[in-house]
N, C-alpha and C positions, 0 to 999 in steps of 0.2 A: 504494500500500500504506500504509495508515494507522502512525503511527509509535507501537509500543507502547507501553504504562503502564508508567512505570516506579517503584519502591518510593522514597520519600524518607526512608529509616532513619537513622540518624546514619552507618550503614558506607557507605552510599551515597554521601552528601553528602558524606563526608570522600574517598573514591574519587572522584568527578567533583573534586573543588577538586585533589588530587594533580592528576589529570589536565591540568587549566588549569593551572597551575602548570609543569606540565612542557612545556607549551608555550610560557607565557613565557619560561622559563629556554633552551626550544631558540631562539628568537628573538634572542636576545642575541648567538649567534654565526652564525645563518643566516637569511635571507628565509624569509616565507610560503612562496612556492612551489616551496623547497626540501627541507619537510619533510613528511613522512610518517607514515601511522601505523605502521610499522615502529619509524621512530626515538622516535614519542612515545612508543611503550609499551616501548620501553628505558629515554629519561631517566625515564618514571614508574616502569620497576620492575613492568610488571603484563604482564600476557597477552592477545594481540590479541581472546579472547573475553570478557576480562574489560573491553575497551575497546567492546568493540560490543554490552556489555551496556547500557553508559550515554550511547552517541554512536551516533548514525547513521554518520557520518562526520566528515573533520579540521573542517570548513568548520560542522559545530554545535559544534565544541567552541569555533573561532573566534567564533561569533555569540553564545555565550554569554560569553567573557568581556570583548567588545566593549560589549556591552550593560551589564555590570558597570562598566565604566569609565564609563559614560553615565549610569547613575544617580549614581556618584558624585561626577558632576560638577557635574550637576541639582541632587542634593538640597544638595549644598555652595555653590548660587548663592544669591540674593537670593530669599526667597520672596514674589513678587509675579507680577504680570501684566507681560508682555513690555515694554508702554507704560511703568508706572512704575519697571522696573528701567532704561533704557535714562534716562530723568530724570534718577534719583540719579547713573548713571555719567556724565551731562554734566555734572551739578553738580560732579562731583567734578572732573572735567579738566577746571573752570575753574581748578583752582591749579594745574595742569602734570604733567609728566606721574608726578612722584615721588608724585604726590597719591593714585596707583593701588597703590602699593607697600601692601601689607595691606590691600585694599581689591577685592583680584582677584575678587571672590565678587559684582560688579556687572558684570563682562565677560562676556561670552556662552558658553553650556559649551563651543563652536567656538575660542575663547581660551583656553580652561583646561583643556580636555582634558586634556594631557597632565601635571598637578602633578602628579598621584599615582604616586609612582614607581616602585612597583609595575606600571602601566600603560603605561608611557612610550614602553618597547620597542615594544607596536604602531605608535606613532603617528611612532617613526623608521624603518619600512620602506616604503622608497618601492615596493615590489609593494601595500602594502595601504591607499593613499592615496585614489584613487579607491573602493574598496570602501567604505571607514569613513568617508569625509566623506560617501558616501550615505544611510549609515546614520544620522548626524548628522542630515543634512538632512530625510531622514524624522521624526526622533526631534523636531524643533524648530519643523518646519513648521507643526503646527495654531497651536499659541501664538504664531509670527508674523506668518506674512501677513493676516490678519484685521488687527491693531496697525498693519504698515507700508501696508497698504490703506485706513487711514485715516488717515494722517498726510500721505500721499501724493496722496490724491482720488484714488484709480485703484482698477478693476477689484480682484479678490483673482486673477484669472489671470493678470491684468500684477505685483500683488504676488508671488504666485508667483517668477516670474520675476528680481524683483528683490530675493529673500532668497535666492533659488538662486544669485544673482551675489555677494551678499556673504558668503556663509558659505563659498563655496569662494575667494573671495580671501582670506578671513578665515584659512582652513585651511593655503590653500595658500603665504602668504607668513610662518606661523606655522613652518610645515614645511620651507618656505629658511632659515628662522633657528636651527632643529633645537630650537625647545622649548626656546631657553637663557634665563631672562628675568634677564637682564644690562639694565644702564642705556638700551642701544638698543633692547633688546625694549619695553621699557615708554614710549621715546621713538614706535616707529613703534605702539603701541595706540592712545598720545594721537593723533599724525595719523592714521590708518586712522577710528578713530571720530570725528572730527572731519568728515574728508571723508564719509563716510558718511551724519552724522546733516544737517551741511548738504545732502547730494546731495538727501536726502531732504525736508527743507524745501524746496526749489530747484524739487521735480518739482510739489510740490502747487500754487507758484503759475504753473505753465503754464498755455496756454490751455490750454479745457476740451476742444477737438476733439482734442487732441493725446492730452490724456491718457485721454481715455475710447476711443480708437481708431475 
């Protein structure tokens, strides 16, 4: 069933953002998969018909403010190509790792995700970790593996594969540390990008049989 047209009036848009909103705010003291649209159209204050006016369901309200947090995270990076942002941030952890401190806007939106603190709350529910690093990795995939496929000499299938490995360690060890970026956060970005950017120099000069499969 195709999902109807809907009006984008200013009462609209100010209705869907309530909406989102009130699902942030139900996040705060409960998991994803514990809320409902029952509950959301309490904390928003509106009527289950007036929610399935502007939502399919919980799971578009979630992809949309998912996708909010991703551009914000985008558009507040380095605006370059994957290759020259990933340069300036080795230049810059050549003075260590406080070198990063106001400089966060050269790490990958997989590391920054969660500044906005408005946002944050998705990215501390461990029911919605797998869900939202997929959608990362979709969201980041064209503008990488192309980059690390030729840093690396390998395939963009084997790249593939080896930005699907770093951006969910990237997430996942971002997400043991709970988003706190304290003196150790900024200590393990310097090593994390470090071993990374050397793995990745390391792979390209293998033999060629190894790396082309």
């Amino acid at each position: 069933m195709p999902t109807p047209q809907r009006k984008t009036d200013r009462r609209t848009l100010y209705t869907r953002q309530v909406i989102k909103d009130a699902l942030l705010e139900l996040l705060t003291e409960n998991t994803y998969d514990r809320i409902n649209v029952t509950m959301l159209c309490r904390q928003a204050e509106i009527s289950r018909a007036t929610f399935y006016l502007h939502y399919i369901d919980l799971n578009e309200v979630l992809d949309e403010v998912i996708r909010e947090a991703l551009e914000i995270a985008e558009n507040s990076s380095y605006q370059d190509d994957y290759a020259a942002k990933r340069a300036l941030l080795m230049r810059t952890l050549k003075n260590g790792p406080d070198a990063l401190k106001g400089n966060e806007k050269y790490l990958a939106p997989c590391q920054r995700i969660a500044d906005h603190p408005k946002y944050r709350v998705l990215f501390l529910d461990d029911t919605l970790a797998h869900y939202i690093i997929h959608k990362i990795y979709l969201a980041e995939r064209a503008a990488s593996v192309p980059a690390i496929a030729k840093q690396c000499r390998i395939s963009e299938k084997d790249a593939d594969l080896m930005f699907m490995f770093t951006i969910y360690g990237f997430y996942y060890v971002n997400r043991s540390m709970r988003w706190e970026k304290n003196d150790n956060w900024y200590r393990m970005q310097y090593m994390l990008n470090h071993a990374i950017e050397n793995g990745f120099d390391s792979v390209a000069s293998l033999p060629e049989d190894y790396r082309k499969g």
